[in-house]
Structures are given as C-alpha cells and as structure tokens.
Legacy VTK file of the C-alpha trace (Angstrom):
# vtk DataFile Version 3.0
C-alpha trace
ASCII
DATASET POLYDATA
POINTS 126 float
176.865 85.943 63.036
175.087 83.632 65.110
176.473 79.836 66.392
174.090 78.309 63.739
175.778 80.544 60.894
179.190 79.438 61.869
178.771 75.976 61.943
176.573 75.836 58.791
179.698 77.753 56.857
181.960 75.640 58.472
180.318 72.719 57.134
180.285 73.947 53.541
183.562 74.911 53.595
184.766 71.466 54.920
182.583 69.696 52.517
183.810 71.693 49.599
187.680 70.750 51.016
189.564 67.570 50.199
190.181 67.166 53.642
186.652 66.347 55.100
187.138 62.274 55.222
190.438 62.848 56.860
188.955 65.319 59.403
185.650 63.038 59.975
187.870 60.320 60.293
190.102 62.060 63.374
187.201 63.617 64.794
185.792 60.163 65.052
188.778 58.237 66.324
189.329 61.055 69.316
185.446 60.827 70.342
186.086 57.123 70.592
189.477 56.845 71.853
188.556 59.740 74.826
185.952 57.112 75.759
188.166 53.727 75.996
191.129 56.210 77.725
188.458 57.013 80.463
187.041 53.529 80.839
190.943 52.340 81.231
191.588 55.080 83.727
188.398 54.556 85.809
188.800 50.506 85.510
191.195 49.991 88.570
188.482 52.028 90.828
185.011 49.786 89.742
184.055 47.246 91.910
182.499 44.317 89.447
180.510 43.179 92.368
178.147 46.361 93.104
174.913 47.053 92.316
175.466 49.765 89.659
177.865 47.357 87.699
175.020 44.691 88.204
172.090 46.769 86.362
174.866 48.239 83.952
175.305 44.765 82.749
171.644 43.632 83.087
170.788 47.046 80.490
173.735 45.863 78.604
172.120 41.930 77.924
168.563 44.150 77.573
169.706 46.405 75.361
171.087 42.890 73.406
168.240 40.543 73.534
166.026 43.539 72.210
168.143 44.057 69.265
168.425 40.444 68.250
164.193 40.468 69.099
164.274 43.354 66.614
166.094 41.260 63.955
164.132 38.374 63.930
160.831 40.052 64.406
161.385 43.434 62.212
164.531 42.310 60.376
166.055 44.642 57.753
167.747 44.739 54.305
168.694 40.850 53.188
167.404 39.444 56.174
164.061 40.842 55.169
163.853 38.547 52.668
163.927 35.567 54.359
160.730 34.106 56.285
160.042 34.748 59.444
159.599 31.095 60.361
163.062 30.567 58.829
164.771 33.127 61.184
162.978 31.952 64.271
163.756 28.187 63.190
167.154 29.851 63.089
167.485 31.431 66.822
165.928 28.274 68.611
169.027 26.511 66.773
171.131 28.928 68.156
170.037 29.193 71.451
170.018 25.158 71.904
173.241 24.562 70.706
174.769 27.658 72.810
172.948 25.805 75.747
174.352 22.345 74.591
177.819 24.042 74.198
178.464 25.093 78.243
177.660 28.318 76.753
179.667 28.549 73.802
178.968 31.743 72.108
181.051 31.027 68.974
179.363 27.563 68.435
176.171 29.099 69.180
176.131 32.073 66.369
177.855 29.226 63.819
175.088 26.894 64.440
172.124 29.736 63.861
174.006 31.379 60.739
174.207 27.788 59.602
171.000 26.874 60.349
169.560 30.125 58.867
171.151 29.011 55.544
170.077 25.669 55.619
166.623 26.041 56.186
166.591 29.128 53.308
168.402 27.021 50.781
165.672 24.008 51.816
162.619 26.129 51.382
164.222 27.392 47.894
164.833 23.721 46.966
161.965 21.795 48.059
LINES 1 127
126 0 1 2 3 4 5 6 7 8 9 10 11 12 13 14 15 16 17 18 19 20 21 22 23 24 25 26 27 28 29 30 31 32 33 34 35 36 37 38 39 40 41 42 43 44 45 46 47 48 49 50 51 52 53 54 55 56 57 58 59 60 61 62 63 64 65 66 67 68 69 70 71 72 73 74 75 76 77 78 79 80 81 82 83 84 85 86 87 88 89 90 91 92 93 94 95 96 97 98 99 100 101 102 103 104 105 106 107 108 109 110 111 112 113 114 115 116 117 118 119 120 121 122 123 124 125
C-alpha cells in the first residue's frame, strides 16, 4: 500500500467513527499550542529592536491593511450587500476618529461599525 492509500483509509475510517470532531479538535489545539509554546520559549532571546523584528512587524501591518483593503474593496457575504460608498464612508470614519483618539483602536473600530450602520440604515430610510 502506498502513503496515499493509507491516509485515504485512514480518513474514511475516522470519518465513519464518532470520534472524528474530538480527534480534529486535539489535532488542532496541539498544532496551535506547539506554536504559542515555541514563541514563549524563543521570546526571552528576540531582540524587539532588530531589523528582522522590524520587517516581521511591517509584513504583519501589510498583511493587515491588505485584508481590510480586501474588505472594503471585494467584501464578502453580508458585507456584500452593502454599497461600496457606504463601507468606504465607513473606514474614513474609522480612521479619523482612531487618529482623533491618540490612536485608540477600540474607539476607532466602534466608530466605523457605527458609522457603517448608520449610513446603511440612512440610505434604507431616505
């Protein structure tokens, strides 16, 4: 039997068991948990002010402002719905009240959910 034979019968057999959620659900938890025990072991030994921890966090806020780009330009499910005008309306909200705030980031996501709503429930209205 080859490797792809083996893991394709294991798969039935696990998907025919009770026990597949539980399994996927361990299986899950030690992927993740292996990850956070390493970045707590390695944490003492990173210095925050070197270049590699620079461009890990500058691919970090990339990695960020394209997603939110990708929401308000090519949003999905109930987001789709709304206007595109609506959700840009929305981050310029956000963005000048996070600015306004010293950098609040809380603030800043209340005041573009809110304002998301608000101009929605306005265009439905009027």
């Amino acid at each position: 039997m080859s490797e792809q034979d083996l893991a394709q019968d294991l798969a039935q057999n696990l998907a025919a068991s009770p026990w597949w959620p539980y399994v996927l659900v361990i299986v899950a938890g030690l992927a993740t948990y292996f990850w956070r025990a390493l970045g707590v072991t390695l944490s003492g030994r990173i210095d925050a002010g070197s270049r590699l921890f620079e461009w890990v966090a500058c691919v970090a806020y990339a990695m960020l402002a394209g997603l939110i780009a990708r929401m308000i330009l090519l949003p999905n499910g109930p987001l789709a719905a709304t206007a595109a005008a609506d959700r840009l309306g929305a981050a310029v909200v956000a963005l000048a009240i996070f600015f306004l705030t010293r950098r609040n980031i809380g603030l800043g996501v209340a005041a573009g959910a809110g304002a998301l709503v608000l101009i929605s429930w306005g265009r439905a209205f009027f």
